[in-house]
C-alpha positions as CSV (number, residue, x, y, z in Angstrom):
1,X,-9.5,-20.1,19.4
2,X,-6.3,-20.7,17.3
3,X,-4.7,-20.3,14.1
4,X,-8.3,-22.1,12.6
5,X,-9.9,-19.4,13.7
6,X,-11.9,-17.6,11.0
7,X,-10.7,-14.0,10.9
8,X,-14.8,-13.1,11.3
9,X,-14.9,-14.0,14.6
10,X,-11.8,-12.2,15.6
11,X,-13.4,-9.3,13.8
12,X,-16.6,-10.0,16.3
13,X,-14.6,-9.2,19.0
14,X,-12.8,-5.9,17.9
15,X,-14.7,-2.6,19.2
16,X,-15.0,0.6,17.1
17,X,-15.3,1.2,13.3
18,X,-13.2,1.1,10.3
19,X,-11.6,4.5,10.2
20,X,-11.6,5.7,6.6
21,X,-10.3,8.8,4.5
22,X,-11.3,10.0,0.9
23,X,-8.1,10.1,-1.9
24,X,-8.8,13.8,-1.9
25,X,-8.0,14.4,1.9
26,X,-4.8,15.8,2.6
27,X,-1.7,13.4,4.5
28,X,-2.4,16.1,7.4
29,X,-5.8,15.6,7.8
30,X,-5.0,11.7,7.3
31,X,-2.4,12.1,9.9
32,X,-4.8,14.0,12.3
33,X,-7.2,11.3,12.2
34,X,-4.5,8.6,12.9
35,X,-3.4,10.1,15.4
36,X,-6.4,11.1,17.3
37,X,-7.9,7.3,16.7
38,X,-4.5,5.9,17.9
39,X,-4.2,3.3,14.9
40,X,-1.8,2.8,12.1
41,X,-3.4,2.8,9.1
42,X,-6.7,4.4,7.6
43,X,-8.2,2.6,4.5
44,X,-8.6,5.0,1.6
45,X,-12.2,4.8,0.2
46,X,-13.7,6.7,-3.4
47,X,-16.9,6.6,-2.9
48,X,-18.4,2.8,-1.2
49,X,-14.7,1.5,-3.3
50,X,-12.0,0.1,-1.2
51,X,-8.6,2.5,-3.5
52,X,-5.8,1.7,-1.4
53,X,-4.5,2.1,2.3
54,X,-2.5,4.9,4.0
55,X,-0.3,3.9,6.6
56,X,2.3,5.1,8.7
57,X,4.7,3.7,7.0
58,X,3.3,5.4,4.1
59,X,3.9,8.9,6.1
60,X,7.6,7.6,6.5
61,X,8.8,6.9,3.2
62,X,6.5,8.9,0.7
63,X,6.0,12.0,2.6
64,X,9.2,12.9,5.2
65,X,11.7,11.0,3.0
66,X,10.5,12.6,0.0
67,X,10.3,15.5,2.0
68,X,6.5,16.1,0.7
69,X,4.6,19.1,2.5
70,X,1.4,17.1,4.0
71,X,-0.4,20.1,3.7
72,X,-0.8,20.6,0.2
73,X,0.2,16.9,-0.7
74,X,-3.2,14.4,-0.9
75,X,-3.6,10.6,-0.3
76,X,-3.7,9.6,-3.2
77,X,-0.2,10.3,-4.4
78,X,1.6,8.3,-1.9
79,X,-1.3,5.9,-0.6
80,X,-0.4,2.4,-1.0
81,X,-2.4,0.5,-3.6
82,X,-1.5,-2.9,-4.0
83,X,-3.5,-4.0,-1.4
84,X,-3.7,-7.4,0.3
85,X,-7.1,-7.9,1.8
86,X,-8.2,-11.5,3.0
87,X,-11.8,-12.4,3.1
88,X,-13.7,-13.1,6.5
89,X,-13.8,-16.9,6.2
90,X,-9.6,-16.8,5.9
91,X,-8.2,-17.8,8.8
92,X,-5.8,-16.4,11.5
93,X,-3.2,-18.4,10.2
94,X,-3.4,-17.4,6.6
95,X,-3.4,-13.9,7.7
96,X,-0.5,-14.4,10.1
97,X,1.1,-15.8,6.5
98,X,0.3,-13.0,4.8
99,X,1.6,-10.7,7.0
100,X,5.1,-12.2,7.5
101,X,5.4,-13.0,3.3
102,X,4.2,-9.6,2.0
103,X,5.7,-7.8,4.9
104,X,2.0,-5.5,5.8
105,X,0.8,-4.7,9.1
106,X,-2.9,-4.5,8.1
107,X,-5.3,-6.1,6.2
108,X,-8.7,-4.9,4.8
109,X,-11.3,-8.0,5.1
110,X,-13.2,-7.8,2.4
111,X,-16.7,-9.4,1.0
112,X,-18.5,-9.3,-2.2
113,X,-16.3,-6.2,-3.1
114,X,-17.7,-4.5,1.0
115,X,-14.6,-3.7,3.3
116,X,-16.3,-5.8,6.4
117,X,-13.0,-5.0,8.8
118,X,-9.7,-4.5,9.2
119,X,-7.0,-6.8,11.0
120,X,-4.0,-6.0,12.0
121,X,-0.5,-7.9,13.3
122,X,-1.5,-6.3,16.1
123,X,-4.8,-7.7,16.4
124,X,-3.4,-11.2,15.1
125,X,-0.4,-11.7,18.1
126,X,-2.9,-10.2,20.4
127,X,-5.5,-13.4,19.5
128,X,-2.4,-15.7,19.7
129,X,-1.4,-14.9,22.9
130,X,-5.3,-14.6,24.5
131,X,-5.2,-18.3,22.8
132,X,-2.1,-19.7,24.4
133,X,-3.2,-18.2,28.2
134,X,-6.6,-20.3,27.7
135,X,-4.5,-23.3,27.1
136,X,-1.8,-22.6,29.8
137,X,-5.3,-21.6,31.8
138,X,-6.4,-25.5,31.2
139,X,-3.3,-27.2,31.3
140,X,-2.9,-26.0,35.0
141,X,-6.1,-26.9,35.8
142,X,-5.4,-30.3,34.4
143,X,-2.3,-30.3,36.7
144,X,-4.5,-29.1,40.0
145,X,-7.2,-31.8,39.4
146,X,-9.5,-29.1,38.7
147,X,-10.2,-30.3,35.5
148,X,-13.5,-32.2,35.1
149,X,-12.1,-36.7,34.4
């Protein structure tokens, strides 16, 4: 585990499934599902086609500040669609770049044109710290002679 790290084997690790709306789908039924799943972001699919992402942040800015009703505005018009995936074979540390120089929370990892997962800076400091503990983990073993000479 570190930075190398392809992001496929963080995404072996993460439990439960990409959580997904249709463009058609109304921001409160988007928000209903975020909500209820506890995530921050649902990826916006037409058909088996990765369209765009709707976030919270999305929410924030496109619907209250523009004070949109959510219950007759859809996805689509205030989705975000310049999207920033990363492909599984990227690696923690080009994601953790990507995040800080485009300024996104989550990524869509995508192959052959198939959404395989979805990381998030969430996901990424999570790794990062479960990383650093195993080397604290060794380092005091080191120290204690537990380690193996």
């Amino acid at each position: 585990m570190d930075m190398d790290t392809a992001l496929q084997e963080l995404l072996a690790e993460k439990t439960g499934e990409v959580q997904t709306v249709t463009p058609e789908m109304t921001v409160s039924a988007a928000v209903e599902l975020i909500n209820a799943r506890k995530i921050g972001s649902v990826l916006v699919m037409d058909g088996g086609r990765l369209v765009g992402i709707f976030t919270e942040r999305d929410v924030l800015r496109r619907v209250v500040g523009e004070r949109r009703d959510a219950d007759r505005t859809r996805v689509a018009e205030v989705m975000t669609r310049e999207l920033v995936v990363m492909k599984p074979t990227s690696t923690v540390g080009d994601a953790m770049a990507v995040v800080a120089e485009r300024r996104c929370r989550h990524l869509p990892i995508v192959e052959g044109g198939k959404v395989v997962g979805l990381v998030s800076a969430g996901d990424l400091n999570h790794w990062l710290i479960r990383d650093r503990q195993v080397h604290i983990e060794q380092l005091v073993d080191y120290i204690n002679g537990k380690y193996p000479a």
